[in-house]
C-alpha positions in Angstrom: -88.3 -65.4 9.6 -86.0 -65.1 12.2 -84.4 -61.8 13.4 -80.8 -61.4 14.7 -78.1 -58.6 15.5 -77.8 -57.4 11.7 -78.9 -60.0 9.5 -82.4 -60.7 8.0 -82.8 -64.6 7.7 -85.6 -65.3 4.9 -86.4 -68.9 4.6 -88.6 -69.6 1.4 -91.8 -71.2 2.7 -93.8 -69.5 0.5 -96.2 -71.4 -2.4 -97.6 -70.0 -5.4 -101.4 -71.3 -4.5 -101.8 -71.9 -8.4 -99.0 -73.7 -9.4 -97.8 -75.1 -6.0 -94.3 -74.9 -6.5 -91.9 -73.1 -3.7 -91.1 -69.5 -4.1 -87.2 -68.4 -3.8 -85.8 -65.4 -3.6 -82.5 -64.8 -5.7 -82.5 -68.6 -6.6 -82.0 -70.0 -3.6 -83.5 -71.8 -1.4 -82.4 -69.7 1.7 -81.0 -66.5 1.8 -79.0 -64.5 4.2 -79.6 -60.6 3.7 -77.9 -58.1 5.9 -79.6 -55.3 7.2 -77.6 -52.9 6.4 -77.0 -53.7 2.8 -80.7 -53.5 2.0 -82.2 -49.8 1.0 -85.6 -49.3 2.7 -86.5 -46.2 0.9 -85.6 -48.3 -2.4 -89.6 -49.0 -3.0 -90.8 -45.2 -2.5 -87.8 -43.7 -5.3 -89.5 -47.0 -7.3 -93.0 -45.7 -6.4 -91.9 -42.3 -8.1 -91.3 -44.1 -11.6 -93.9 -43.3 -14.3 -97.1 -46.0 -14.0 -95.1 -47.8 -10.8 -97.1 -45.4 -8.0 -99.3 -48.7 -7.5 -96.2 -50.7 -6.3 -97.6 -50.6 -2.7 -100.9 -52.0 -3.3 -99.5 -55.8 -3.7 -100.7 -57.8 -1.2 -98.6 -60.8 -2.3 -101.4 -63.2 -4.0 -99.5 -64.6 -6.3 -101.7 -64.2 -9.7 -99.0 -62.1 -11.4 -96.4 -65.1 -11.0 -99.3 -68.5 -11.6 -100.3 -66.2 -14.6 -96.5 -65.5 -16.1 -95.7 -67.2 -19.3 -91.7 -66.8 -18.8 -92.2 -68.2 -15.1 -93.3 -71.4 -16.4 -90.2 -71.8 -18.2 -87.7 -69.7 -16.3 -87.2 -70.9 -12.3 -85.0 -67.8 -11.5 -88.1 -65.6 -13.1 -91.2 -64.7 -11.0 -93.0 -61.6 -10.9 -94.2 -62.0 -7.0 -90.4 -62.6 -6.1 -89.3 -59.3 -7.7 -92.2 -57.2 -5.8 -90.6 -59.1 -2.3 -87.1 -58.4 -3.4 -88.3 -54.6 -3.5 -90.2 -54.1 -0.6 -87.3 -55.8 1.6 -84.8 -53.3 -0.4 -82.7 -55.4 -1.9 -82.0 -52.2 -4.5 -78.3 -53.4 -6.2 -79.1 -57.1 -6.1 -82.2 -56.7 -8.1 -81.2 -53.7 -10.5 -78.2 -55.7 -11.1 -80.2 -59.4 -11.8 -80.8 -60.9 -15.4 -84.5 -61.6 -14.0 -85.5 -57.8 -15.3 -85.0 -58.6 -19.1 -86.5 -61.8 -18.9 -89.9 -60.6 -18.8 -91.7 -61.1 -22.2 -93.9 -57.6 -21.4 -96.8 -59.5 -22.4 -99.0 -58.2 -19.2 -100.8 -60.9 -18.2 -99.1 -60.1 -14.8 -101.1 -56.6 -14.7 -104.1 -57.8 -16.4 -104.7 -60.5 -13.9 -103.2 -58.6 -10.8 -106.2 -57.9 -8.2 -104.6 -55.0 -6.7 -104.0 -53.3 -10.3 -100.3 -52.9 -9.4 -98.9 -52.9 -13.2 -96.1 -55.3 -12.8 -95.1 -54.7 -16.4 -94.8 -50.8 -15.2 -92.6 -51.7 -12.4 -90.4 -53.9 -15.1 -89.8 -51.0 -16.9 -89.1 -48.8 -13.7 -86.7 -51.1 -12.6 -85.2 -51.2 -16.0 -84.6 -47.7 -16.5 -83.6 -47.8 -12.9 -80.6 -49.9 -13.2 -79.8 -48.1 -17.2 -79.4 -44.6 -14.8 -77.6 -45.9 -11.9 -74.7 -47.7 -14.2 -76.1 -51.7 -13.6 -77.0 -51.9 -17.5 -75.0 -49.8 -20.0 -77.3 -47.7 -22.4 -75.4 -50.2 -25.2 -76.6 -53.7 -23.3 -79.8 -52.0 -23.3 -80.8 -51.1 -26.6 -79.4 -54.9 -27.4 -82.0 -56.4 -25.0 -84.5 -54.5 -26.8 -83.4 -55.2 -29.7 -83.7 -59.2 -29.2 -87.1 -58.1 -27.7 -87.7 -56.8 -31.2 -86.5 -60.3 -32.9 -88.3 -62.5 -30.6 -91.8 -60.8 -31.5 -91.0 -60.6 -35.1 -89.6 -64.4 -34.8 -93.0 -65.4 -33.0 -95.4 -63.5 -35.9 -93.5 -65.0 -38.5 -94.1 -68.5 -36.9 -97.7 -68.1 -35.8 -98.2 -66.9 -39.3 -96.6 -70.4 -40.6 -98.6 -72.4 -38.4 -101.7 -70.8 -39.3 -100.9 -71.2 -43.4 -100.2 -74.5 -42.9 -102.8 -77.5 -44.3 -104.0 -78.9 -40.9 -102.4 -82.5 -41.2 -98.8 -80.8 -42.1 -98.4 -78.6 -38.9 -94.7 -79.4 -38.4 -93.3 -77.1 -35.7 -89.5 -77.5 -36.1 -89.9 -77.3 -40.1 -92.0 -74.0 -39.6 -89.7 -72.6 -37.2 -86.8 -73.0 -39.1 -88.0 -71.4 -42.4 -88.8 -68.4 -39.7 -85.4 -67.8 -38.5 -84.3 -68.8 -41.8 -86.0 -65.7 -43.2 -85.6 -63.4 -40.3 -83.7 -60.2 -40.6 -81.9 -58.2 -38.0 -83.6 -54.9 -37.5 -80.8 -51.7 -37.7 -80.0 -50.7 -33.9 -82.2 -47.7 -33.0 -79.9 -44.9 -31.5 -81.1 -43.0 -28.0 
């Protein structure tokens, strides 16, 4: 990291020692943050959120991101990265960033975690976090969770499938499609 008059120059160089694969922050390779648009108090109002007082404990491992389901299939997603990206500060790019609803809340993140931070705690922090401060309207909101809903329900229904299946006709796509075939769209819970 190199330090000038103002700016903050943060050069990805950091591995995931599991899964060996280069770390960005905000997708991209390099990233130039100003100084002043960072918030450094940003990680003790997080701290205050119910269950995200551990916040501070992360010592940057890496477990929570080489054990994250959606970060094996989503580059722009890692649970390490979103830790960094709120102990440098970086308050509206992060409350603002499609990463937060891409976590699947399945806590393997805080299961695994070392320093018992509770990622998915923090998620949900930073979720309400960005519904209070105008990032996320209430209405985008309760949509997210609502897919949430659809995408659990979607994967019982499957897994359900599977499992009935005879063990020499396990067809994937055939089971899948007779799930969303039969899947129905909960009502919209009202705050």
């Amino acid at each position: 990291m190199n330090l000038t008059a103002g700016t903050l120059r943060a050069q990805s160089a950091y591995y995931c020692f599991c899964s060996l694969r280069p770390l960005r922050l905000c997708g991209e390779e390099r990233l130039m943050l100003r100084l002043q648009d960072l918030d450094p108090l940003f990680k003790e109002e997080l701290a205050q959120e119910p269950g995200c007082q551990h916040l501070l404990r992360c010592f940057a491992c890496g477990v929570c991101t080489a054990t994250c389901p959606v970060a094996d299939i989503e580059p722009d997603f890692s649970p390490s990265r979103i830790i960094r990206q709120i102990l440098y500060g970086m308050r509206d790019q992060l409350l603002a960033s499609p990463a937060l609803w891409y976590c699947a809340r399945c806590a393997q993140c805080s299961f695994s975690c070392p320093q018992d931070v509770r990622f998915l705690d923090i998620i949900q922090g930073l979720r309400n976090l960005a519904v209070r401060e105008g990032a996320v309207s209430e209405a985008r909101a309760a949509s997210l969770a609502q897919g949430e809903r659809l995408i659990q329900d979607l994967r019982r229904r499957l897994l359900t499938a599977l499992l009935a299946a005879p063990e020499g006709d396990l067809d994937l796509k055939a089971a899948l499609a007779r799930a969303l075939d039969n899947l129905e769209m909960p009502p919209l819970k009202e705050d």
